[in-house]
N, C-alpha and C positions, 0 to 999 in steps of 0.2 A: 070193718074187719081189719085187725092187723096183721100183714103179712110179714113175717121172718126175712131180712133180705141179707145174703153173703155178699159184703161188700171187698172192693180190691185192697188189699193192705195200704195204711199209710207212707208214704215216701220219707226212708228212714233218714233224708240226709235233711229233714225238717224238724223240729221239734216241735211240744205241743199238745201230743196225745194225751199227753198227764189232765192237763188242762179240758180239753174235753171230754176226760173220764172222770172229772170232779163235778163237770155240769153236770153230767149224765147221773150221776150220782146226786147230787144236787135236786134237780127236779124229779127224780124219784122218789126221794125221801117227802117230795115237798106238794103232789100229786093230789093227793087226797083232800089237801086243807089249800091250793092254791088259788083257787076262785077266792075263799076268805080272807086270805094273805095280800091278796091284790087288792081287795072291795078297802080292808083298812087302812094300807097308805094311801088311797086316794079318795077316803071319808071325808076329807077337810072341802073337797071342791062339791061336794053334795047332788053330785052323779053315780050311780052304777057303774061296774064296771061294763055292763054291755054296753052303754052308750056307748063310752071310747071305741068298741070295737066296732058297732055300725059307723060311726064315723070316719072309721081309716077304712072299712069294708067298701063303702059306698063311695068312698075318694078313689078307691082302687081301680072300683071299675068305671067312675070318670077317665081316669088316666088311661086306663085300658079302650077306649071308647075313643079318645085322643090321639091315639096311636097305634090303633089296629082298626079292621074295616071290618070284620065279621065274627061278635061276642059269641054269637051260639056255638059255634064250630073252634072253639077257642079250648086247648088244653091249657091245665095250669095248675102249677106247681107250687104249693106252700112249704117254707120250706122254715122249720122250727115250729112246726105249725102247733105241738103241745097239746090242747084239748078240742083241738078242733074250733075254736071260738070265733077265730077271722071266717074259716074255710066255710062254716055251715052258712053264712049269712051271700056266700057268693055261690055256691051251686045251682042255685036257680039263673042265676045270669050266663053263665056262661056253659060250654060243650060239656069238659070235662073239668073236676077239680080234684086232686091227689094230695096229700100231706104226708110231709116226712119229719121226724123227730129224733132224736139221739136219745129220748128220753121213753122206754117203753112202758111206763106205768103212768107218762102224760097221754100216751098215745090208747091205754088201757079206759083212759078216763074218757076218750074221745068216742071209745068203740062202746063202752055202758052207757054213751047217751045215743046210741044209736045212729049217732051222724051217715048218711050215706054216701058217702068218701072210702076208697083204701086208702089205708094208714100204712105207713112202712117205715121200719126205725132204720138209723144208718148212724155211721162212725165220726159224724161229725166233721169227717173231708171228704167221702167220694160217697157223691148220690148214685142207690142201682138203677141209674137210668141210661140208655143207649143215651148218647150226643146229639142234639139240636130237635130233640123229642117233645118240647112246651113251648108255646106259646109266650104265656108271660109265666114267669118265675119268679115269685116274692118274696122277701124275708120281714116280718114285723117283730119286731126289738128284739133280734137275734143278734146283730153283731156285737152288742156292748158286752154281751156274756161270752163272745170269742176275743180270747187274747190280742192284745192291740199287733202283734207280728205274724200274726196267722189271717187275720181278717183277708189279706188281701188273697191268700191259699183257699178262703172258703168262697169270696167273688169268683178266684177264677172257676169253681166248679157250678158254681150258678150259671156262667158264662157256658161253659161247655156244655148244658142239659138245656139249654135256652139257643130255639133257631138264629140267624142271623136275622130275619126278618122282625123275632118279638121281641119284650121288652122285659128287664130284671127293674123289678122295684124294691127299693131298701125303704124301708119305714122304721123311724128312730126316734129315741126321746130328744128334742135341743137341747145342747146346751146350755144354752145363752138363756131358756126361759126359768124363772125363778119356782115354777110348782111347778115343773117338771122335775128338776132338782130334787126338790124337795120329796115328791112320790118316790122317786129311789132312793132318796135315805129313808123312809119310811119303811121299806120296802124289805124285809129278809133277805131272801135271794139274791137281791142286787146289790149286797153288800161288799164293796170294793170292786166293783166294776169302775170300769175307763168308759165315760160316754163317747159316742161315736159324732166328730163335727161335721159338717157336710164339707167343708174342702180336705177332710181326710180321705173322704170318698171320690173327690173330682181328683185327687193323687194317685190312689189305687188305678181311676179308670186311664189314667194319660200312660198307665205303668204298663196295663194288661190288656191294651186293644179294645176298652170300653168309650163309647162317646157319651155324656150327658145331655140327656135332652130335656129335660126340666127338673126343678123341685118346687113343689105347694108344700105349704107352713099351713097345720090345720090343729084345730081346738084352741083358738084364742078366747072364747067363749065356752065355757062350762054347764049350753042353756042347748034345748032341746028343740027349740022353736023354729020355724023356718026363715021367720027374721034371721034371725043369728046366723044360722047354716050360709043363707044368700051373701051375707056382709063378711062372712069367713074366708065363700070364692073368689068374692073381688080384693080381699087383701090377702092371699096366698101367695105374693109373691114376696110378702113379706116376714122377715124372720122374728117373728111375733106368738108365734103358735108352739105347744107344748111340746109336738111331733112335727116332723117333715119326713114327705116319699119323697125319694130322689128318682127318676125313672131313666135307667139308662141304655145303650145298645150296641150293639159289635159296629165296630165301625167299617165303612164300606170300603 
């Protein structure tokens, strides 16, 4: 179900709004045919796009498992979550799972497949969430579509709807890796996006009271097999992989 949420006005002495009323625009227009839009820039590596998404789903709740003591009782907040595609594959692991989008015709797409999640759209800076209300708080390839001057305005609000005790995971395209690249120019949507490096994000966190406590590098392999998957966990500490989560936490 999506619910209507009145969010707090943006802080006018920030710029920005434009910009997150063009995504919001943006994934609206692009809602209906996004699944298809996705599946053909990344035809070349000869995976679906669900794989990627059990993939970063399933790393998720490793890390989450790494760094918390009790998944059942575990709330958690998606947060660009679009059609629901990460969220649905974790709901059974964990307490609670919620999704928020700026986009309400992504979040339209999420409620026709019947996901069992509330969906709630918001303004792209303030989640309607009380402070320190989740667990762990996730964003998957949301920051590249937020302006490289605002990124660090949309962590701090991840930070605020995230306990001191859980953990905010950022999951992004690398870099450095050459078919990662290559899927966002392939890509519509991502056209003219800034990719997000991982020590842009160890700078936001020394900036805004985040500490980093790890990042895995994952989909070096484009195979399904649990070969691959095992050989993936022992080399994630290398920057090798198409994506990396950064997992990070309030510092004490």
């Amino acid at each position: 179900m999506v619910i209507e949420a009145d969010c707090p006005a943006a802080d006018s002495r920030l710029s920005g709004s434009e910009v997150h009323h063009l995504a919001m625009e943006q994934f609206d227009e692009v809602a209906s045919s996004y699944g298809q839009l996705v599946e053909n820039s990344i035809s070349f590596a000869g995976q679906d796009h669900d794989f990627y998404v059990r993939v970063k789903a399933q790393l998720i709740v490793r890390l989450a498992a790494r760094h918390l003591k009790d998944l059942a009782g575990t709330r958690v907040l998606d947060v660009g979550c679009g059609a629901g595609d990460v969220a649905k594959h974790l709901i059974a692991q964990f307490g609670t799972v919620l999704g928020a989008d700026v986009s309400h015709a992504m979040l339209h797409q999420a409620a026709r497949a019947t996901l069992p999640l509330p969906l709630l759209q918001f303004d792209g800076f303030s989640l309607p969430f009380p402070s320190a209300c989740f667990d762990v708080v996730y964003a998957v390839n949301v920051f590249h579509h937020v302006a490289p001057l605002e990124r660090e305005r949309l962590l701090l609000e991840l930070k605020r709807v995230c306990s001191p005790a859980g953990i905010i995971i950022i999951a992004e395209h690398n870099p450095f890796n050459p078919l990662a690249r290559l899927a966002v120019a392939r890509c519509p949507f991502d056209d003219g996006v800034v990719l997000v490096r991982w020590s842009s994000i160890r700078k936001m966190c020394s900036q805004i009271g985040l500490c980093p406590l790890s990042i895995d590098y994952t989909l070096i392999f484009p195979f399904d097999q649990q070969l691959f998957r095992r050989v993936e966990e022992r080399l994630a500490h290398l920057a090798l992989g198409a994506q990396y989560l950064a997992v990070l936490r309030q510092n004490s």
